[in-house]
N, C-alpha and C positions, 0 to 999 in steps of 0.2 A: 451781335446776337440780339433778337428783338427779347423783349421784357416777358420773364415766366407768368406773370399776369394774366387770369383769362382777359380776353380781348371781346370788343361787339360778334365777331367772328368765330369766336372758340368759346363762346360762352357755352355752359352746359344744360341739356335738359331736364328741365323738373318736372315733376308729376303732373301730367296734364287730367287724368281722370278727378272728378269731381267729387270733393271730400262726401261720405255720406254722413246722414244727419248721425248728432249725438245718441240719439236712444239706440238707432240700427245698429252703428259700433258698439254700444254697453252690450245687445242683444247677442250681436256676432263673438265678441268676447266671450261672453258668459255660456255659450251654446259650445263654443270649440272647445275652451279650456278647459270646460266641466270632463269631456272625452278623451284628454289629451293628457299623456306622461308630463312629470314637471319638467323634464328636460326638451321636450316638446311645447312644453308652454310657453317655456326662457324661449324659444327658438320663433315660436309664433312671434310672440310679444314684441321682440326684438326686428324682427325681419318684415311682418308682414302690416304692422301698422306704426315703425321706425319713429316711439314715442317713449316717453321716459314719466313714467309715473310717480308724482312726487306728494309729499304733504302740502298741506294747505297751511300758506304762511301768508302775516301780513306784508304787502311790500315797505321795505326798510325806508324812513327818510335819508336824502341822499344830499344834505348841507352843505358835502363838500364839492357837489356842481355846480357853477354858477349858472349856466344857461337851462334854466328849469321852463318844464310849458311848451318846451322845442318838438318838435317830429320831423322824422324823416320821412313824410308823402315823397315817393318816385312813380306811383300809378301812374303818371301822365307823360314817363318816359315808356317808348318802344324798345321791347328787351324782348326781343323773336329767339327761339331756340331751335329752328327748324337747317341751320345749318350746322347744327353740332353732327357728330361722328366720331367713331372710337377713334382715327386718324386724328382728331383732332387734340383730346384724352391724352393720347400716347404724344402728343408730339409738348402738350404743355408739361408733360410728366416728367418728358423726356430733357426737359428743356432744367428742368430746377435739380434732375440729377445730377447734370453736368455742372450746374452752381456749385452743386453740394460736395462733388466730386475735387474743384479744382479750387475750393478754398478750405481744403480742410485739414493741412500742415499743422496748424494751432487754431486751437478753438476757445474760447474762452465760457468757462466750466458754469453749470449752471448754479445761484447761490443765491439761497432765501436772503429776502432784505438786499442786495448787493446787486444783482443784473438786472436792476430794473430799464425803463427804457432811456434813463436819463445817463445813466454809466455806460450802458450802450452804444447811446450816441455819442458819449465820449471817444468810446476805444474805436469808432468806425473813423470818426475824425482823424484819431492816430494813424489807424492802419486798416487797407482798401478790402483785405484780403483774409482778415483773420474773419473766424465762424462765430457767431456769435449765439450763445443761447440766453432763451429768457430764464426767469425766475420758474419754480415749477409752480401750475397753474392747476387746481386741483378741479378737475372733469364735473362734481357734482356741481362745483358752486355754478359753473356756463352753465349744467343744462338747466337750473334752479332759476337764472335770470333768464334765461330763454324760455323757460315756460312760462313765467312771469309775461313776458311780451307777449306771448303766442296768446296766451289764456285769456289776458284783459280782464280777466273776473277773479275773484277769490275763490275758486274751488280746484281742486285736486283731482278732480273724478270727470275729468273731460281727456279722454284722449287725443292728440294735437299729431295731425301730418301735415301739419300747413309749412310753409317755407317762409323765410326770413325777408326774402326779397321783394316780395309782393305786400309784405305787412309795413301801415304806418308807425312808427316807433319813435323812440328816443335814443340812438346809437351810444349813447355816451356811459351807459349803464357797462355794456358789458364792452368796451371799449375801457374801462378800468382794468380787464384783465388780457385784453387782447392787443392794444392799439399798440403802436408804434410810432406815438407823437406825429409830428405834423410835415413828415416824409419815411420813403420808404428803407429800412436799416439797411439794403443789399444782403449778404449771405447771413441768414439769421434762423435759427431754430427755434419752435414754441415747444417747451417741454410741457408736458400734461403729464399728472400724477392718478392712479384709479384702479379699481379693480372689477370694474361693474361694465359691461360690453356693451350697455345701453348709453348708459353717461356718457363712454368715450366717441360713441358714436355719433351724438348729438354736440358733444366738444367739437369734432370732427367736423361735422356737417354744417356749424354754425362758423367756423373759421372760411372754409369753402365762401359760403354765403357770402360773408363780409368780403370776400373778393368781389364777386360779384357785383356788391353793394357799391365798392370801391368804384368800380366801371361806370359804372350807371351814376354817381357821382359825377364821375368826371366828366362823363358827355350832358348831363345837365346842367352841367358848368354852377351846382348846387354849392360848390365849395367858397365861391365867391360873398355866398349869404355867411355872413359871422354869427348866424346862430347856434350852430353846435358845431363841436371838433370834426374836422377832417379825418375820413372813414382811413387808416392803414393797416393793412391785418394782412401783409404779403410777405406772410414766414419762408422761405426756401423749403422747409421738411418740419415735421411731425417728432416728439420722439415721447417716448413711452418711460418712466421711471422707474428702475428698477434695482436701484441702488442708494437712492437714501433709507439709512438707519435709522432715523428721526422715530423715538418712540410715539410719536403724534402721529407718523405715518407709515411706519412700519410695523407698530403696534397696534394703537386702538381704530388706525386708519387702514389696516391689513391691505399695505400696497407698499410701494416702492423695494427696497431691497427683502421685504416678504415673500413676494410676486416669486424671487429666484427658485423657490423650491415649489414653485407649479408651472413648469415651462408650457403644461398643455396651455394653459388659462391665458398665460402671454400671449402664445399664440394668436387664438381667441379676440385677445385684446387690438392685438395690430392688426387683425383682420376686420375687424368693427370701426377702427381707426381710419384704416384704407378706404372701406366703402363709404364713411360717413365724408371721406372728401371724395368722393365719385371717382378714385384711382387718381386723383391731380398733384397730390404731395405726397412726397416719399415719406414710407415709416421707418424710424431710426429707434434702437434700444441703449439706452444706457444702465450698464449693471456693474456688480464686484463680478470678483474670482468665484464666492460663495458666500456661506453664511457658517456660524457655528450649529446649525440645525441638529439633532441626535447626540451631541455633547456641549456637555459645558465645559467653555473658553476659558484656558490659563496660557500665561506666554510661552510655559517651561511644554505642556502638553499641544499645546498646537503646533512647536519645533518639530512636536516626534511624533506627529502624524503622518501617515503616507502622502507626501505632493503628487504622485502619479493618481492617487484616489480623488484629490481635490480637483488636479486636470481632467478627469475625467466627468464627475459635475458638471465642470465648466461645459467644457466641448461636446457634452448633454445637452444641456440647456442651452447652445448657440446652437445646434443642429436642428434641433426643434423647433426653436421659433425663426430660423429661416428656412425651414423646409416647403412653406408653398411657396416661396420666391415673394415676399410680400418684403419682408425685412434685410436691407444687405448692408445695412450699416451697424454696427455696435461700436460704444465708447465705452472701455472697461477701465474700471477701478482696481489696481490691480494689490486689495486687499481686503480680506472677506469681510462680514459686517458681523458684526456681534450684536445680536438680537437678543440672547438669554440672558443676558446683563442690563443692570440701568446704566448702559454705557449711552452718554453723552456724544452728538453728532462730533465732536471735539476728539475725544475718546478715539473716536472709528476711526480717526483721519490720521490717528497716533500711535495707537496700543496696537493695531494688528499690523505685522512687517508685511512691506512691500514685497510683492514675487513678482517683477516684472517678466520674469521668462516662461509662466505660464502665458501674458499674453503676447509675447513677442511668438513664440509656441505656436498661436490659433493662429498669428497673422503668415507664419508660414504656410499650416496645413491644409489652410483658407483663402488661397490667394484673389477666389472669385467675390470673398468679401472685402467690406471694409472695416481696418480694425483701427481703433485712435487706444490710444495708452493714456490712462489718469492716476493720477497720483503722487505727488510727492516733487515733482517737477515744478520747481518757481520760478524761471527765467529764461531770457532765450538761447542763451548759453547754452541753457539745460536741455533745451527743446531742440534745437539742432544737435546735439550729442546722441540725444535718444534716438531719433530718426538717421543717423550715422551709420547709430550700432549696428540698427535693425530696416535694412533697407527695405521690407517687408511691412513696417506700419507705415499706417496712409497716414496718421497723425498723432498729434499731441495736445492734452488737453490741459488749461492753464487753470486754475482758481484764486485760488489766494495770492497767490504771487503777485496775479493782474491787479487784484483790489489794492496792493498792497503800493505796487510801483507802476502804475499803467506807463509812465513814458518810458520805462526797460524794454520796453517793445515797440516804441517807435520804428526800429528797424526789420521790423518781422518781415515787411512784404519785402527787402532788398537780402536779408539773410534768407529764407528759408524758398524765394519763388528767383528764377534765375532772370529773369525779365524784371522783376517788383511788381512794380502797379498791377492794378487788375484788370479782370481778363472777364469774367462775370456779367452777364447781363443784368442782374441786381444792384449791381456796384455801382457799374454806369449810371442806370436809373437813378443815384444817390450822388449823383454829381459831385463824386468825390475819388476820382482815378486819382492816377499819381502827378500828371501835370498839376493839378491845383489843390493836393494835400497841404494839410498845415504844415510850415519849415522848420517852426520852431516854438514853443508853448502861449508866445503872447499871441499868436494866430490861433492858435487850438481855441485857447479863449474866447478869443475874438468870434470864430465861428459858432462857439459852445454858448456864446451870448445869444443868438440869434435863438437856438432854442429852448433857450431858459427865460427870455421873455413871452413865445408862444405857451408854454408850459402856463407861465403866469399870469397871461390872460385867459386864458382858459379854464381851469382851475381854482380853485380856493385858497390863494398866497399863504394860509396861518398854515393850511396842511401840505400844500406842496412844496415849498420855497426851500421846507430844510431837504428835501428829497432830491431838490434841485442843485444844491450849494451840496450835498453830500457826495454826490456822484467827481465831483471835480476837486475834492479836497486831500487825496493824495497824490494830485496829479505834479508835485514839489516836494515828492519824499525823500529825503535824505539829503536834500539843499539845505543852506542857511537860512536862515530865518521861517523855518516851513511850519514850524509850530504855531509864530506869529500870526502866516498866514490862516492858517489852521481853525484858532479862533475867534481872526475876524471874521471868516463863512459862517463860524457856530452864531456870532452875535448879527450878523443880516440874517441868516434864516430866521431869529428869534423876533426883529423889527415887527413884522406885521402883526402880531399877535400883541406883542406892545403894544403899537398906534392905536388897535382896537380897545385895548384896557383901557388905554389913556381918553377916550373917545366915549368910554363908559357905552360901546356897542350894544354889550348881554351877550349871552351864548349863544342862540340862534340871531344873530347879526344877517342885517344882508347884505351881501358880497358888493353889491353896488355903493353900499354908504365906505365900508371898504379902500374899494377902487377909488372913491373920487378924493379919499385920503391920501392913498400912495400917489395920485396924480400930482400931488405936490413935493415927493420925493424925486429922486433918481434912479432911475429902472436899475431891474435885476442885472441886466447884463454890463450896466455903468458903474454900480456896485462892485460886481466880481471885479472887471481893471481896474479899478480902481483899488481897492486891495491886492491885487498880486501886483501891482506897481508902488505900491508903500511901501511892503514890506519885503520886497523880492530884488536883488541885482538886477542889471542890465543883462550882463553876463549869462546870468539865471534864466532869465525868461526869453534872451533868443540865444539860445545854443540847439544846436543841431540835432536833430536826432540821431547821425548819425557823429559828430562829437559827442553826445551822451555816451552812446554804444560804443568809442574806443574808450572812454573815458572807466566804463563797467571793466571792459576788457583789461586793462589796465591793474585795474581796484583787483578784477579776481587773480591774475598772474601774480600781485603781489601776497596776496590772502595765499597763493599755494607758495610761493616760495616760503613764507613763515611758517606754513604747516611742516615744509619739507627741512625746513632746518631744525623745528623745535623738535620733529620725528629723528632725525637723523643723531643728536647732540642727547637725548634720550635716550636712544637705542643704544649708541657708544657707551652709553655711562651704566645702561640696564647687560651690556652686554660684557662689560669688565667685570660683572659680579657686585658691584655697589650700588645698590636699590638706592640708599639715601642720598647718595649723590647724583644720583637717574632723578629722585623727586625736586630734587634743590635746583639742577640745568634746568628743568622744566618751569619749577615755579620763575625762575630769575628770566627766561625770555617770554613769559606771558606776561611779566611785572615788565619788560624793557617795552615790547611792543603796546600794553595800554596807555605808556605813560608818550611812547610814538606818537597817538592816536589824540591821545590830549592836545596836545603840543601841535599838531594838524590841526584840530575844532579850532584853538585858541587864534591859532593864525585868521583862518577863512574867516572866522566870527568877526574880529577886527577888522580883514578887508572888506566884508560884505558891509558893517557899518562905514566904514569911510565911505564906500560908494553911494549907499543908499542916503544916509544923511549930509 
């Protein structure tokens, strides 16, 4: 399957009419609006000169680039639009549905601080197949840097329809919030956070671009020059926030899981979304069940509410915003958000129970959508049970569980796809099928080196390095000596900012006096094996993924047998009428199997030294 990437071929056309001067637009502006309804204005404003009006700020210093002074001139590359055609539209459209479509079993969830690009590229390493979403990306801050570019000048009061592609620039800026390191992830979703039709549009339309960008990069063979980072921004799909509780963003930021109780406006939003990528990536929603909207939340009172009232909410607010056929994807949470509380993102993901049969529910009555299940599922265990129950959900979406144990899932693509390896034109692109997957964690490594030195050349080692070393440091959870491991990552991420003290750099240092310091070290990627071979087994670091996965299998068949006996030895003794003797079986096999569990550590701790020392 060739690459959902537009192509020299399928590139799209951009405005050919010739911007008019500044005054004419303030004039035209001021002449319509003055005559125009506000809901007319929003509609002008938005549509017919596709600009986002912002305040006037200083641009930020940006310290932690190194390659400062850089532009991206492509004026002297040929980028013709005259063969574009809605066939063409439709078929690259068509093309990243079907990505979206056949890797979307398990997803891995979207999570501030935690999915950035570098945890990313970890779990793509592990597995060919699993979806991947970024961090959510909040719409005003793109379209803020992208005016910034566009504008070149410190003023506010210039309205901008110019395009990205034909503008000299510095990619690197908004490549903070878009990029994709230094290849393309395969099946990968950019989540955007907002509630303004303009912003998401300009988010929209500025990610489009940077394909583009991409293109025209690579036939000027521009990537060869090591001045600034290599353009990647080749997300599979779009998706819309609609379910974080985050009082920063659900409150004073009135979006993500707020959004729920105004489906028109969602709407609205994936429609602004759509067109800002000219129809080329699919728009996806992620929400809850609801919200505690018209009451205030207690655990005893939201029991005794009507769930046929809450389903209906729900399957309101999906009907809506896929009614023009714009949105057929949804990933629900399937428990409501507590807004009228200082309920903690923490809170949300605990205090309100799970109803997964509301959305098992929509994925029946909905067959023509796509429905993924989130919440409360940690493992793949879990993930293939869920999708058992409910032959009906197209998927499952993973959070904390991933951050927690990413190699529990080294099996995903041979558990949950009947073939494994993948099938994706994305994935290909990312020369990482199933023939040459990592086998076992000292390869994951290994490969994980490679982009944790481009990372570090490219960047500011004092602030990316811990970002870099964070992403790989559960990737030995629940081995022996992982702790060990653990905080030798904490003490190399901390190195560079060291050698700098020690170096009596100052605070604004430059990155070069830096680099020619660390050139006398050993690279980030010699570093990491080099720690997971101090203080890790042989045993440890090439075991299989799929000996992990019997080995889980294993661990839980024995966790149920203890459940099933200490229930069972309970029940007898709660069932003869002697409570007190029902508490004492219980305590005496919770006191026999920790003292099991000790006795286990103690062992493995002692082989794992023997081995290692």
């Amino acid at each position: 399957t060739p690459s959902p990437r537009c192509t020299m071929t399928d590139s799209l056309p951009l405005p050919t009419a010739t911007p008019p001067s500044t005054s004419l637009r303030r004039l035209l502006v001021i002449c319509t609006m003055t005559m125009a309804s506000s809901a007319t204005r929003r509609q002008i404003f938005s549509s017919a000169f596709m600009t986002h009006h912002v305040r006037s700020r200083r641009r930020r210093p940006h310290a932690d680039i190194i390659r400062r002074g850089t532009s991206l001139s492509l004026s002297s590359t040929s980028y013709t639009n005259e063969n574009n055609s809605g066939a063409s539209i439709r078929q690259i459209k068509q093309q990243r549905v079907e990505t979206l479509r056949s890797n979307s079993k398990l997803s891995l969830a979207p999570m501030m601080e935690y999915t950035d690009r570098h945890f990313r590229h970890l779990v793509r390493l592990i597995s060919d197949r699993t979806l991947l979403y970024t961090e959510m990306v909040a719409a005003n801050a793109i379209a803020h840097e992208r005016n910034d570019v566009l504008l070149g000048i410190e003023s506010s009061d210039t309205l901008n329809i110019h395009s990205l592609v034909e503008k000299e620039f510095d990619p690197t800026y908004l490549l903070r919030f878009l990029g994709q390191g230094y290849n393309s992830e395969g099946a990968s979703v950019l989540q955007l956070g907002g509630s303004d039709p303009e912003q998401l549009f300009l988010a929209a339309k500025t990610v489009y671009e940077f394909n583009q960008l991409h293109e025209k990069q690579q036939l000027s063979q521009l990537m060869q020059q090591s001045n600034y980072p290599a353009i990647y921004c080749d997300y599979t799909a779009l998706n819309l926030n609609c379910g974080c509780p985050s009082p920063k963003v659900a409150g004073k930021g009135c979006f993500g899981a707020a959004l729920m109780s105004e489906p028109d406006l969602v709407r609205q939003l994936t429609t602004s979304m759509h067109k800002g990528s000219e129809g080329t990536i699919p728009i996806t929603v992620k929400c809850r069940i609801g919200t505690d909207e018209g009451y205030t939340f207690t655990h005893k009172d939201y029991l005794s509410r009507s769930q046929e009232e809450e389903y209906s909410s729900l399957k309101n607010f999906i009907e809506t915003v896929a009614s023009d056929g714009i949105v057929t994807d949804f990933q629900i949470h399937a428990r409501i958000a507590v807004l009228g509380k200082s309920y903690s993102p923490a809170d949300n993901r605990k205090v309100p129970p799970l109803r997964y049969h509301h959305v098992q529910r929509l994925a029946q009555e909905f067959p023509e959508l796509n429905i993924s299940l989130n919440g409360g599922v940690e493992s793949l265990i879990g993930v293939k049970k869920e999708l058992e129950e409910c032959s009906e959900l197209d998927g499952v979406m993973v959070g904390r569980g991933f951050v927690a144990q990413p190699w529990a899932f080294g099996m995903a693509d041979e558990v949950l796809y009947s073939h494994g390896g993948s099938t994706s034109s994305s994935s290909s692109s990312n020369n990482n099928n199933n023939n040459n997957r990592p086998t076992n964690r000292m390869e994951v490594l290994q490969a994980y080196g490679k982009h944790a030195d481009y990372e570090e050349e490219t960047w500011n080692p004092v602030k990316i390095r811990r970002f870099i070393t964070k992403a790989v440091s559960h990737l030995f959870a629940g081995e022996p000596n992982a702790k060990r491991y653990r905080i030798a990552l904490d003490n190399i991420a901390g190195l560079p900012k060291k050698l700098a003290k020690e170096h009596n750099l100052g605070m604004d240092f430059d990155v070069n006096e830096l680099r020619e310091i660390l050139n006398g070290q050993p690279s980030l990627s010699e570093l990491i094996m080099e720690t997971a071979t101090t203080h890790l087994s042989e045993e440890v670091l090439y075991r299989s993924p799929k000996e992990s996965y019997e080995k889980l299998l294993w661990d839980e068949e024995q966790a149920e047998r203890r459940r099933n006996v200490v229930g069972t030895v309970v029940f007898s003794a709660y069932n003869d009428g002697d409570n007190k003797n029902g508490e004492s079986a219980k305590q005496s096999l919770i006191q026999d199997w920790q003292q099991s569990r000790r006795e286990d550590e103690r062992k493995e701790r002692e082989e794992d030294s023997a081995s290692v020392w």
